[in-house]
C-alpha positions in Angstrom: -134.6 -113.7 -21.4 -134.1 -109.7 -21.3 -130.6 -110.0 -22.2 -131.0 -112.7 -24.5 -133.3 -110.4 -26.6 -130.6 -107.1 -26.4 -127.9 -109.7 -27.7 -130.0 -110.9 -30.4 -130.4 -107.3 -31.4 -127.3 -106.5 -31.1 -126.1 -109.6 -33.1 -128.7 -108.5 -35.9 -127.6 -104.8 -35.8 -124.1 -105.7 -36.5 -125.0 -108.4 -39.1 -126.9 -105.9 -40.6 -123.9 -103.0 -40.4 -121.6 -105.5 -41.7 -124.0 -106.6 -44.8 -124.6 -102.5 -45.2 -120.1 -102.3 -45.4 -119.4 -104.8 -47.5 -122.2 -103.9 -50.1 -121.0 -99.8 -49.8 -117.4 -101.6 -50.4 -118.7 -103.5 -53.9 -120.3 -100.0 -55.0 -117.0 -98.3 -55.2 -115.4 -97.8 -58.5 -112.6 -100.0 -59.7 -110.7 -96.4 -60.4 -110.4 -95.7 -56.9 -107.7 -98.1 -56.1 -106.9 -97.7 -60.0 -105.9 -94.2 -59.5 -104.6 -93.7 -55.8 -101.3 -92.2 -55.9 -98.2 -94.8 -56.5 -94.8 -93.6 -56.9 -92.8 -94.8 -60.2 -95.8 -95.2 -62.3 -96.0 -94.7 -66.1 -97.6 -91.0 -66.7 -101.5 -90.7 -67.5 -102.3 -88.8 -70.3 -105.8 -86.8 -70.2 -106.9 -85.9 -73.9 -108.7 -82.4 -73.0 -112.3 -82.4 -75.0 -112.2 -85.6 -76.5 -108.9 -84.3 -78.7 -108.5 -80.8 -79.9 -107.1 -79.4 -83.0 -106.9 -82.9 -84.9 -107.6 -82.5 -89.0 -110.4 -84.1 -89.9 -111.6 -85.5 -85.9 -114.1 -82.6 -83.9 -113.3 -82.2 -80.5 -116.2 -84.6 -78.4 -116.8 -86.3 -80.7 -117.3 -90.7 -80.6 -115.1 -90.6 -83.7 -112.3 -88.9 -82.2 -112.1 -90.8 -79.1 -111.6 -94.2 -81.0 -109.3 -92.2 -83.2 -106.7 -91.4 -81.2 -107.2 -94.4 -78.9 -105.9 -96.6 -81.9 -102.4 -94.9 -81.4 -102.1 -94.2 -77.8 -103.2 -95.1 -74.2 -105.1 -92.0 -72.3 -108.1 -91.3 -70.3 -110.6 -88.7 -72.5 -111.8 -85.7 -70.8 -115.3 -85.0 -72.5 -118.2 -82.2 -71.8 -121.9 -83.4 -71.2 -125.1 -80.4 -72.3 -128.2 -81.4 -72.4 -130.6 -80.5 -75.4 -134.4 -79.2 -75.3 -136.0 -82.3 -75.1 -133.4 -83.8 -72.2 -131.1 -85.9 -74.0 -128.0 -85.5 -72.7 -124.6 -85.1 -75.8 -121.4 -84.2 -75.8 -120.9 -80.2 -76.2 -118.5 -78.2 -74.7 -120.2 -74.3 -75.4 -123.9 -73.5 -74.7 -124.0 -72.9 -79.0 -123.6 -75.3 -81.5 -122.0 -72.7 -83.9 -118.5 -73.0 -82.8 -118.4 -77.1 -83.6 -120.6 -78.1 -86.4 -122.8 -76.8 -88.9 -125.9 -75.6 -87.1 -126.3 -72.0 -84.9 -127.5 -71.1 -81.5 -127.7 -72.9 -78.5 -127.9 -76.9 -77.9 -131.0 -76.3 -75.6 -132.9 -74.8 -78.6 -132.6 -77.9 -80.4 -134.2 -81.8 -80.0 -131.6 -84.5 -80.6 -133.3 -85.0 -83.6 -132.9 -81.9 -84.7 -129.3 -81.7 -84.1 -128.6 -84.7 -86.3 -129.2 -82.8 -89.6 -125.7 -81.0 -88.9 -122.0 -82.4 -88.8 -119.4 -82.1 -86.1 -116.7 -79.7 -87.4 -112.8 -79.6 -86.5 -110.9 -76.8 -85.0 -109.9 -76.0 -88.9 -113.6 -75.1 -89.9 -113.5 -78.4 -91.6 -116.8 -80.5 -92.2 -117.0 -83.9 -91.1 -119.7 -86.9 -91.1 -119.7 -87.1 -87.8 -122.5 -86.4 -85.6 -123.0 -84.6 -82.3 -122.8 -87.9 -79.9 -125.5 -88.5 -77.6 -123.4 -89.0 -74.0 -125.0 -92.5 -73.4 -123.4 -94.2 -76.8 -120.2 -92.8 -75.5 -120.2 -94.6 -71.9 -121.4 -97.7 -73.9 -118.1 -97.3 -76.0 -115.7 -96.4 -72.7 -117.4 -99.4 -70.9 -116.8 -102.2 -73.7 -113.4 -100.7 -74.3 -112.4 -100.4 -70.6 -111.5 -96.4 -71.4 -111.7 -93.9 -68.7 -113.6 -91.1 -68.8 -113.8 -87.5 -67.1 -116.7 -86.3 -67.4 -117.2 -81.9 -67.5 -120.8 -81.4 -66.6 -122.3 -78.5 -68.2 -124.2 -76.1 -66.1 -127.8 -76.7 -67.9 -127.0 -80.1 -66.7 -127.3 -81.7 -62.8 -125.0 -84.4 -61.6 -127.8 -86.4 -60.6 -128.6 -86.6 -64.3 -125.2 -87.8 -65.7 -125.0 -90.0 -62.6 -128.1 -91.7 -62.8 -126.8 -92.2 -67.0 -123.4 -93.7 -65.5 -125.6 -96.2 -63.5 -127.8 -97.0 -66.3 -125.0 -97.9 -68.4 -123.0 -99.7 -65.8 -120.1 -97.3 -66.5 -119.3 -96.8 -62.9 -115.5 -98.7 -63.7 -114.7 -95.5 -66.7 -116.2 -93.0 -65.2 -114.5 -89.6 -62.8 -116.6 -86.6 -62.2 -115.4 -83.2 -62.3 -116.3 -80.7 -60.2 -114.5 -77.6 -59.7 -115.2 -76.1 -56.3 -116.5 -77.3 -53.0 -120.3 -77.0 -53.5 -120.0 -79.2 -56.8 -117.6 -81.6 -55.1 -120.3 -82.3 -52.3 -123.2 -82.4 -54.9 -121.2 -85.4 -56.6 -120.0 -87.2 -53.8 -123.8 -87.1 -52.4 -125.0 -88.2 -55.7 -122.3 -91.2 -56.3 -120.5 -92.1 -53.1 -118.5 -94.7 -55.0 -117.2 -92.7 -57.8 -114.4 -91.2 -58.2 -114.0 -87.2 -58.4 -111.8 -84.5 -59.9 -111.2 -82.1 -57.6 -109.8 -78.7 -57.6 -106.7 -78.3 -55.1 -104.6 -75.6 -56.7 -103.0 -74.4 -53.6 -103.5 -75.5 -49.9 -106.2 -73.5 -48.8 -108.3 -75.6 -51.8 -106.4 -78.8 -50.2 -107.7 -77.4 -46.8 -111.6 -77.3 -47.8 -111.0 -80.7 -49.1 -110.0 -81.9 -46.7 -112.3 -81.1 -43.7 -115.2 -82.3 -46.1 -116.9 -85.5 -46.0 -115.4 -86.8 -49.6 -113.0 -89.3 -48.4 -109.5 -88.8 -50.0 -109.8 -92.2 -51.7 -112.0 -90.8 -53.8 -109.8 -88.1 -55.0 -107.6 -86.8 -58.1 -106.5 -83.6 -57.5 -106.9 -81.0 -60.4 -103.9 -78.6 -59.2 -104.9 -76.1 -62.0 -103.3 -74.6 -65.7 -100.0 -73.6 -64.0 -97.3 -75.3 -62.1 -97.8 -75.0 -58.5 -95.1 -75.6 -55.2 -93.7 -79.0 -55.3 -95.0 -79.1 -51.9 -97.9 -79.2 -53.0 -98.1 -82.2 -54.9 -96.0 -84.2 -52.6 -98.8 -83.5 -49.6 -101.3 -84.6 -51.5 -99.0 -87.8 -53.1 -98.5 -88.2 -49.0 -102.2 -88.4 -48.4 -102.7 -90.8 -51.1 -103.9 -88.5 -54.0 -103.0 -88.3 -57.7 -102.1 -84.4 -59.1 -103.5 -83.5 -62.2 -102.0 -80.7 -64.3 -103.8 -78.8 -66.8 -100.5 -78.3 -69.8 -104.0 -76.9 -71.8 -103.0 -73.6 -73.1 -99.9 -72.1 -71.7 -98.0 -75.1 -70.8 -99.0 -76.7 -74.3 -97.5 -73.9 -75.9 -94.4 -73.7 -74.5 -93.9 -77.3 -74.9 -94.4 -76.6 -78.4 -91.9 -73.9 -78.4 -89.1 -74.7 -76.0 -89.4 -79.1 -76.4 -91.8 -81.6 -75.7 -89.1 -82.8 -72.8 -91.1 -80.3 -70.9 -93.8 -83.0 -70.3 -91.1 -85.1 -68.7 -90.0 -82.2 -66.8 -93.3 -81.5 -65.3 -93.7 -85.0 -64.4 -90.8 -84.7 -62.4 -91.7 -82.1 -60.3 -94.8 -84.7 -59.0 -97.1 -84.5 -62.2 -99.0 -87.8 -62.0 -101.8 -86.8 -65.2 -101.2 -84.7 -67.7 -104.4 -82.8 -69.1 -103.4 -81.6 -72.7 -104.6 -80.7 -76.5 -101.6 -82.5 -77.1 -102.2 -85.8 -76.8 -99.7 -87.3 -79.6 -97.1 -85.3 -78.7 -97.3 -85.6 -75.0 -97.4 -89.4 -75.1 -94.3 -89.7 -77.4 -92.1 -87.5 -75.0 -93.4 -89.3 -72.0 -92.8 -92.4 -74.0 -97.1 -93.5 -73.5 -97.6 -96.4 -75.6 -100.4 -98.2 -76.4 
């Protein structure tokens, strides 16, 4: 009777493991098999905040994102602040003076508040638009099937934006990007089945990333704002991972100067996603259609 009773526990223990598995393997985000590394695939391109220097479309801004995803296929890096009464919006600086019609900082301000100003583009132009509260943009993303990264502002905790994700049921569009190992940990802890941006600019990154407990799967690499070894990229393409390059700035620039057949160049060299301000112009080298 003893050993019929450590069976039965055993039996239920396992039941109970494999129920726990197979519920931890439905929590995982479609983006993880979406975005593990496959050779020969068509280029990703990142728009960095929302779409930069655009006439007439703010950077994070709703208005923007459905702008330029009208005329080409690309996953939308976007920032998330928080304002004084804990709404969370999309703002990249700690002040709203830079972007739209108001001054000082977004945690001065209700949401309420902010909505008497107007976004403004990188001109100094005015628009209609208004600042975009963060949970009408993952609404947008989800009934569009558009990915997200999502830059989470300091005043902000990843529990926060993750708990917003869930709410929405934006888990499929959503990445998290952290930018060292403490941040990377924090996110994993808080959503286990998202994805992550990571930063891996050079193998000692690689290294800390790898002797943590995010599993790989869950991985895209950000390998920084300027090229790094082609070793590199093809260890992490050999452990599964997808490289990220940041063509913001610099890169952008001397694509602009030299010939957008850069883009294809740096793709090349084991460039899965490129992060740029120029979206329209990236896309048409790399030949990104919608």
């Amino acid at each position: 009777m003893k050993y019929i009773v450590v069976i039965c526990i055993l039996l239920a223990s396992f039941s109970c493991k494999e129920k726990t598995d197979k519920s931890s393997e439905s929590n995982k985000s479609v983006l993880i098999s979406k975005f593990a590394y496959q050779a020969k695939t068509t280029p990703v391109i990142s728009v960095h905040r929302g779409g930069k220097s655009i006439k007439n479309y703010p950077e994070n801004c709703l208005e923007t994102l459905k702008y330029i995803n009208d005329s080409i296929t690309a996953i939308y890096e976007i920032d998330v602040a928080k304002t004084k009464d804990n709404v969370l919006v999309l703002m990249h600086d700690n002040s709203i003076s830079r972007t739209s019609t108001g001054e000082g900082n977004i945690t001065n301000y209700t949401y309420e508040e902010l909505l008497k100003y107007n976004l403004e583009d990188d001109f100094g132009n005015e628009t209609t638009f208004k600042i975009p509260l963060f949970k009408d943009v993952l609404a947008w993303a989800k009934a569009n099937n558009v990915v997200l990264t999502i830059d989470i502002k300091k005043s902000v905790s990843v529990e926060q934006v993750v708990a917003l994700v869930k709410e929405v049921g934006a888990d499929d569009v959503s990445v998290i990007i952290t930018y060292n190992m403490k941040q990377a940990n924090a996110a994993y802890k808080a959503a286990p089945g998202l994805m992550l941006s990571v930063s891996a600019r050079n193998e000692e990154e690689l290294d800390w990333l790898l002797h943590s407990e995010i599993p790989t799967e869950n991985m895209m690499a950000f390998t920084g704002t300027r090229l790094s070894p082609t070793a590199l990229y093809q260890k992490l393409h050999d452990l599964g991972i997808t490289c990220t390059l940041g063509t913001l700035g610099n890169l952008d620039k001397q694509a602009q100067a030299k010939g957008d057949e850069l883009y294809q160049k740096w793709v090349n060299l084991g460039i899965d996603v490129i992060a740029t301000d120029r979206p329209f112009a990236a896309a048409a080298s790399l030949n990104v259609k919608k």
